[in-house]
C-alpha positions as CSV (number, residue, x, y, z in Angstrom):
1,X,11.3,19.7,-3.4
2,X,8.6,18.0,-1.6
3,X,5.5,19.4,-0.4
4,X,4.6,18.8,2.8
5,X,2.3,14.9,3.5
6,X,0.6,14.8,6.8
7,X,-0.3,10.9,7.5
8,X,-2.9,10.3,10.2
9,X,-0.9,7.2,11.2
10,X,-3.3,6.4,14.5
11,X,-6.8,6.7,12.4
12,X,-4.8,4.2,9.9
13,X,-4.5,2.3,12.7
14,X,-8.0,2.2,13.9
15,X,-9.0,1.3,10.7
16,X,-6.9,-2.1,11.2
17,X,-3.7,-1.3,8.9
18,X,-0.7,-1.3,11.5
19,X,1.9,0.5,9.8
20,X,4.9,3.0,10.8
21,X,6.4,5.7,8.5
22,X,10.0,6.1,8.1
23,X,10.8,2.7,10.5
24,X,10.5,-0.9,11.1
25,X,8.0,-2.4,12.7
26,X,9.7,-5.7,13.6
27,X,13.2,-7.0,12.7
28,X,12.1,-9.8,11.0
29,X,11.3,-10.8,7.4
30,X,11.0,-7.8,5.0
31,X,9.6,-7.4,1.6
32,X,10.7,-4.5,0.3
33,X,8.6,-3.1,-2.4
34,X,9.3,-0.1,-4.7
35,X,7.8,1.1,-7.6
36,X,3.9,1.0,-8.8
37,X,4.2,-2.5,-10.7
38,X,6.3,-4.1,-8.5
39,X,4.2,-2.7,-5.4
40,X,1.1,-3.9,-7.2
41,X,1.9,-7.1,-7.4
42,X,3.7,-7.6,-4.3
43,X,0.1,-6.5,-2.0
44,X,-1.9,-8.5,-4.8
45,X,-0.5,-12.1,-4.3
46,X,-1.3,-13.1,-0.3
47,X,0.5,-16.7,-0.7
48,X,3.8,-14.7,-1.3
49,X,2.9,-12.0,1.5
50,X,2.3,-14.5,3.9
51,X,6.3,-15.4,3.7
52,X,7.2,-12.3,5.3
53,X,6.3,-10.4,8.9
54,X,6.7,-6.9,7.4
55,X,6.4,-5.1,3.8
56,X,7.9,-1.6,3.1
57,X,6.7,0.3,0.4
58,X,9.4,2.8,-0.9
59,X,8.4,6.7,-1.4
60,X,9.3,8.1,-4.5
61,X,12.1,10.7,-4.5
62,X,13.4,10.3,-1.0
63,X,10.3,10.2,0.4
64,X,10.1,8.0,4.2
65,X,8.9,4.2,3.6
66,X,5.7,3.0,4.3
67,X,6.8,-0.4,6.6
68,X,3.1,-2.6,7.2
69,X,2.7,-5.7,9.4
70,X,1.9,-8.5,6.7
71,X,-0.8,-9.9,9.1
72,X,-3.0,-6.6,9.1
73,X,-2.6,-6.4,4.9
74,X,-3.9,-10.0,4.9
75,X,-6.9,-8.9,6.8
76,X,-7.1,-5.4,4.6
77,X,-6.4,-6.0,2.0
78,X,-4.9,-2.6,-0.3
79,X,-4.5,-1.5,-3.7
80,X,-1.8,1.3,-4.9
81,X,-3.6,4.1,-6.1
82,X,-0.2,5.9,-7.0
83,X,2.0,8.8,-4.9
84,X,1.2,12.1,-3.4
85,X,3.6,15.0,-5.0
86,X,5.6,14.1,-1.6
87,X,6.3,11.0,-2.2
88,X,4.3,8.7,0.0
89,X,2.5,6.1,-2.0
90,X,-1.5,6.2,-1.7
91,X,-3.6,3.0,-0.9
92,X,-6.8,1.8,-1.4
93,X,-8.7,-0.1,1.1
94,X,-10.4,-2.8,-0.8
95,X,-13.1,-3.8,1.7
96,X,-13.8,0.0,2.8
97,X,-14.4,0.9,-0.8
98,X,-16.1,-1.8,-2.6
99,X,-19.6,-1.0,-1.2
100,X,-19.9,1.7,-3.4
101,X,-18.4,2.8,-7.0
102,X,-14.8,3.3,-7.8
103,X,-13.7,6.2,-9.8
104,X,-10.2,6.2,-10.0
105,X,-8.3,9.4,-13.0
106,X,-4.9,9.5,-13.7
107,X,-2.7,10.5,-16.3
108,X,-1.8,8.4,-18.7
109,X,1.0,6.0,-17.9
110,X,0.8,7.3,-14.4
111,X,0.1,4.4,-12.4
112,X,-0.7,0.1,-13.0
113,X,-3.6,-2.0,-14.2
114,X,-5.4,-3.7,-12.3
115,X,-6.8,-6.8,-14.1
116,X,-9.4,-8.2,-12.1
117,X,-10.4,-6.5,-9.1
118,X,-12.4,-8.2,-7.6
119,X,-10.4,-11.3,-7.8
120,X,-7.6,-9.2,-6.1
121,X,-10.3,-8.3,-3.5
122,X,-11.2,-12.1,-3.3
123,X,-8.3,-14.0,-2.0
């Protein structure tokens, strides 16, 4: 049973990541993304993300798809933090939170490693 996930897609929006829940943006190319390593590295490598027009990133347990023009994940960039109980993945808005500190706690095994951050934040 999922509990309940409220997504405030038009502050998202504002913040410059155009993305849709549960349906395509475009009909073009997709990169459909699913899982937290696969995810991972899918948002982490821009020369591959720049092949495609739209990304989905699958929810967990039936949860809706996240679906993202590529364009507005070149520009901010994101990291997976992991899933709500709902489903929906969580991301990370590189340039919004590198100003300050990062602390990010997890259970063990419950999410990916990121090697270098800042080189992920870099390209």
């Amino acid at each position: 049973m999922h509990r309940e996930f409220y997504l405030d897609v038009e502050r998202i929006r504002a913040q410059g990541l155009c993305l849709s829940v549960g349906k395509r943006l475009t009909r073009r190319r997709l990169l459909r993304l699913k899982g937290h390593e696969q995810i991972a590295k899918g948002l982490s490598d821009p020369a591959s993300l720049a092949e495609f027009t739209e990304v989905e990133i699958v929810g967990l347990n039936g949860a809706p798809s996240l679906f993202i023009l590529v364009e507005s994940l070149l520009h901010s960039r994101q990291v997976i933090l992991g899933f709500h109980v709902s489903g929906c993945p969580i991301l990370l808005g590189c340039t919004k939170a590198m100003p300050g500190h990062i602390l990010t706690l997890g259970l063990t095994q419950s999410g990916v490693v990121v090697e270098d951050f800042q080189d992920l934040i870099a390209r």
